[in-house]
N, C-alpha and C positions, 0 to 999 in steps of 0.2 A: 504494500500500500504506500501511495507517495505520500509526502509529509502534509500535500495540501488536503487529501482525501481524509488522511489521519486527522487534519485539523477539523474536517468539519465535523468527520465522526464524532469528537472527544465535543465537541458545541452541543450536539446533539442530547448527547447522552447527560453532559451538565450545564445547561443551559439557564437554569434556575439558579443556579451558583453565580451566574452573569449580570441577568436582568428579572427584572419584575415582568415587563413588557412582552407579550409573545408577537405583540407587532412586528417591534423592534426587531428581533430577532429573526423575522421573516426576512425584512428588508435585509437587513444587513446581509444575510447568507447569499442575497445578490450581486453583491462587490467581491473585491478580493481582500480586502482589507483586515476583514475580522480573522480567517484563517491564517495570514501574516501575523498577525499579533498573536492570535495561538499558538499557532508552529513556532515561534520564538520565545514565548515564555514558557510553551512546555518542554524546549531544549536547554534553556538556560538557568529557569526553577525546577523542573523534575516535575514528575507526574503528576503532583499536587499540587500544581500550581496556583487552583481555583483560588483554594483556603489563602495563600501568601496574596494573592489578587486582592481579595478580600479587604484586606487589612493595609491597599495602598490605595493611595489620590493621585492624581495629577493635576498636575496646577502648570498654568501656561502664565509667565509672567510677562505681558505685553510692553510694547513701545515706549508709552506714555509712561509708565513707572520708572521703566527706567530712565528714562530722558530727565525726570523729576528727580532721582534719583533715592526712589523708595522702594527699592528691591528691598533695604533692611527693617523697611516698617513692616513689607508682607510678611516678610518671612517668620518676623516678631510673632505677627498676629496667628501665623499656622503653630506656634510652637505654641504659644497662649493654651492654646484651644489643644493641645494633645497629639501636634503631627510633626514630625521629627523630619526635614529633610534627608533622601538616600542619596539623592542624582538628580545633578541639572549640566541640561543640555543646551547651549545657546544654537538656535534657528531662526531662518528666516522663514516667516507662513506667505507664502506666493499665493497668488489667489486661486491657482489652481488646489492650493489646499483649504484655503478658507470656502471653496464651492464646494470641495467633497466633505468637510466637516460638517458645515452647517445646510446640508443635501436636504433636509428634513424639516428644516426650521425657513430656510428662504423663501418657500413658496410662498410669505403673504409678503415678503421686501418689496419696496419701490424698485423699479431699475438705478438710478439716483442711491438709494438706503444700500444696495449692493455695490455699486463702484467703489463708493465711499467704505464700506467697510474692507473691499479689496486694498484702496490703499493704505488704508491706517494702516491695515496686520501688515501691509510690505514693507512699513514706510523705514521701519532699522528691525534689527535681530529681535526676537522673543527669546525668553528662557525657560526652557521644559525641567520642569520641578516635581520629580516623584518623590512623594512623601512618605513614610510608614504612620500607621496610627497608633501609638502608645495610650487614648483612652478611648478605644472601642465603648460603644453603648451597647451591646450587646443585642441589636436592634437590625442594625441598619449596614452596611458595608462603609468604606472612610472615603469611597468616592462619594456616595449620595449626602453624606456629613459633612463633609466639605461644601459640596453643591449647595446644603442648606445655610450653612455659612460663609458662604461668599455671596448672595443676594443677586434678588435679579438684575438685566440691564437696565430696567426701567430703573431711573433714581424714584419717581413715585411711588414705588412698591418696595421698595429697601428697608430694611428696618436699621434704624440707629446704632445698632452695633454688628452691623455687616462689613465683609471685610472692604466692598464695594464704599461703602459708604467712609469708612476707617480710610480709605487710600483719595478718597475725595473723586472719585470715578464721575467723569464729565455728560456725558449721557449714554445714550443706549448702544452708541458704534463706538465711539474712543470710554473703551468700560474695564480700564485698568488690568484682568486677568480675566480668564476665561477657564474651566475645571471640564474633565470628565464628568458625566454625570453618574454612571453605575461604571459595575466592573467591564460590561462588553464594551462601553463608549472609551475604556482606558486600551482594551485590546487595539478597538479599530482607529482609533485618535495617532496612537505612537506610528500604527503602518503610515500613516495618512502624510506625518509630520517628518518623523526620520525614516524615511523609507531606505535610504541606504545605511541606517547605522541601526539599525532596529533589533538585530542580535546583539551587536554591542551593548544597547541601551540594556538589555534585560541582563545579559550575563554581569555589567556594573553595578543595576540593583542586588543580584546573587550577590556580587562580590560581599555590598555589605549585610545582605539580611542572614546570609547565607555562614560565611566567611570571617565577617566583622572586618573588613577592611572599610577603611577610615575615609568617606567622602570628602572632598574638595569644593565644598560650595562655595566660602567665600571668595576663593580665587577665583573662579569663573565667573561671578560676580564686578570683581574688581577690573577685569578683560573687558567685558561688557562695557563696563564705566570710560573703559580706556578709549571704547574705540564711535562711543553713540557720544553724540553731542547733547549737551545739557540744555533744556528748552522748558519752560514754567505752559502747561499745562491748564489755562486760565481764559475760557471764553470770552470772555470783558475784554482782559489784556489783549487776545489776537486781535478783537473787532478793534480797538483803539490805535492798533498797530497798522493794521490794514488800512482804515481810514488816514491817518498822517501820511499814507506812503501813494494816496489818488492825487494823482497830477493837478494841481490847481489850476493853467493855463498851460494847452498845449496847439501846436500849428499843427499837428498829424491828426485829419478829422478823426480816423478809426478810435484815436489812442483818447480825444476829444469825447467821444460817443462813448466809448466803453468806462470812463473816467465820471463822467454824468450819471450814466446810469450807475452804478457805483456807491454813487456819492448821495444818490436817491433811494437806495433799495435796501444797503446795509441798513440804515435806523430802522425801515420800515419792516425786514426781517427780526431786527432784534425787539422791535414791541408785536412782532408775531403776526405783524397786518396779514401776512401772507408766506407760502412756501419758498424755500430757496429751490430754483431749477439749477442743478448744477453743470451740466452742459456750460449754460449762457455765464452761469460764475466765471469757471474758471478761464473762459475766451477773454470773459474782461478783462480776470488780473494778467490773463497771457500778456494780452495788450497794452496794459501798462507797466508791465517788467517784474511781475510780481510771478513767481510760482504755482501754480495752481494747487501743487504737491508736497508746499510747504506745511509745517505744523501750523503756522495761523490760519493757513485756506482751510484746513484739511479739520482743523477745531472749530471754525463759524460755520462751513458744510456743514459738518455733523451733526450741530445744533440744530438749524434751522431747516435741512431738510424734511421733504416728510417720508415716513420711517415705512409705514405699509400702503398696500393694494387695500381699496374699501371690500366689502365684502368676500375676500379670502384668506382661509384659516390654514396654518402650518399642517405640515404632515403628521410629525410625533411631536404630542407634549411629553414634558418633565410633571410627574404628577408629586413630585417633593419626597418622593420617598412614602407615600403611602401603601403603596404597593409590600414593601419590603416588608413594613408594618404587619399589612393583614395577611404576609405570609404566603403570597405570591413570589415569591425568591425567597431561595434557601438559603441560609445563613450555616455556613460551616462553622465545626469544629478549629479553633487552633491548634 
């Protein structure tokens, strides 16, 4: 039997070990992603790997954090709460990964709400952060505990001591980190992300869950620092920055026109009068020598575009772990 045939079997048989969800699990067995992440942690964790699954998170430490340079407030905040980093990986999420991650959740996005979240995730490296969880509730796996503890991307919906909220997460597209939600989104997430180093990444968590060798987080941390440009993170500030840098008086009509409009449409997107088209944005700031792809365009986009299609609903929701709860996923032994 090949490894990938093996992969699905071993799904099959413990799939309640994975998810709540037998949606989920249909979909996925569609891709190839889920059996990649099987076959690799059941080469690198051993035949039990459900249970060690169990008992890790994934946390995707985005852009924005780090540009702010609050990788050590996250990390603060996972420890707080009982999760111990094992491994992190600096990556860049190209949108070709951001489309097969969020395959499920996109269907209600504007076209606009997806560009924009393509290029935040590209805009510099991410850091892929597998946790262990030293206080299991006995409940729930430490992906879907994490999930509940990092809040949603709505800032409306956040509760005050979410991690979302703790890191000052700007709205629903620039939203500071992003987690696995159960243990199959941790399988098919890693193919998704390090698709070429995805036995490495597992046999490093062996190394320490397994092994006891000593992770390196802070220095990959401070690499990251080294090599991403420092940039505040602050709605207001971009729009105030943006506006100072529209041409007062120009001879180039284009640059005239797009300068105008501009200089009209910023206040009136930030008291909400109306959506930002973002097409027509970033031609403007093209035109007047501004970036389209910079963190101030890419922070007043995010704001002010609008986020869904009226009348269409995502494929899978996150039911928060209720599922787990009534005992629909099986919760192993350690």
């Amino acid at each position: 039997m090949t490894h990938s045939a093996g992969s699905a079997a071993r799904v099959l048989e413990m799939w309640r070990a994975l998810t709540a969800d037998a949606e989920k699990l249909r979909l996925y067995q569609q891709e190839p992603y889920l059996a990649m992440g099987v076959d690799a942690a059941a080469r690198a964790l051993g035949p039990a790997f459900e249970a060690k699954l169990q008992r890790m998170a994934l946390l995707v430490i985005q852009a924005d954090v780090i540009a702010e340079r609050r990788v050590g407030m996250c990390l603060d905040f996972v420890r707080d709460h009982g999760f111990v980093p094992i491994s992190a990986t600096p990556f860049l999420m190209s949108p070709e990964m951001t489309g097969e991650i969020w395959r499920y959740q996109f269907d209600m996005a504007t076209p606009d709400s997806r560009e924009l979240c393509d290029l935040y995730c590209a805009k510099a490296e991410s850091l892929l952060v597998v946790l262990a969880d030293h206080a299991p509730d006995g409940v729930r796996p430490a992906s879907v505990r994490l999930t509940q503890l990092k809040g949603p991307s709505n800032p409306a919906r956040r509760s005050a001591d979410s991690l979302r909220t703790t890191l000052g997460a700007t709205n629903r597209i620039v939203c500071a980190v992003h987690c696995s939600d159960e243990p199959i989104d941790l399988l098919r997430e890693t193919a998704i992300m390090v698709p070429d180093r995805l036995l490495e990444l597992y046999i490093a968590i062996a190394d320490v869950v397994d092994r006891g060798v000593q992770p390196y987080i802070e220095e990959q941390v401070s690499a990251l620092y080294r090599r991403a440009p420092r940039h505040d993170i602050d709605v207001g500030h971009a729009m105030e920055r943006l506006l100072a840098r529209i041409p007062v008086d120009s001879r180039d009509r284009a640059v005239a026109t797009a300068a105008a409009r501009l200089r009209d449409s910023l206040p009136a997107w930030q008291r909400r009068e109306r959506f930002l088209p973002w097409s027509q944005f970033s031609a403007d700031l093209s035109a007047i020598g501004v970036e389209p792809t910079s963190w101030d365009a890419l922070l007043v986009a995010s704001e002010y575009v609008e986020y869904d299609l009226t009348g269409v609903d995502r494929t899978l929701h996150f039911d928060g772990g209720v599922g787990w709860v009534a005992g629909e996923g099986q919760l192993l032994a350690p």
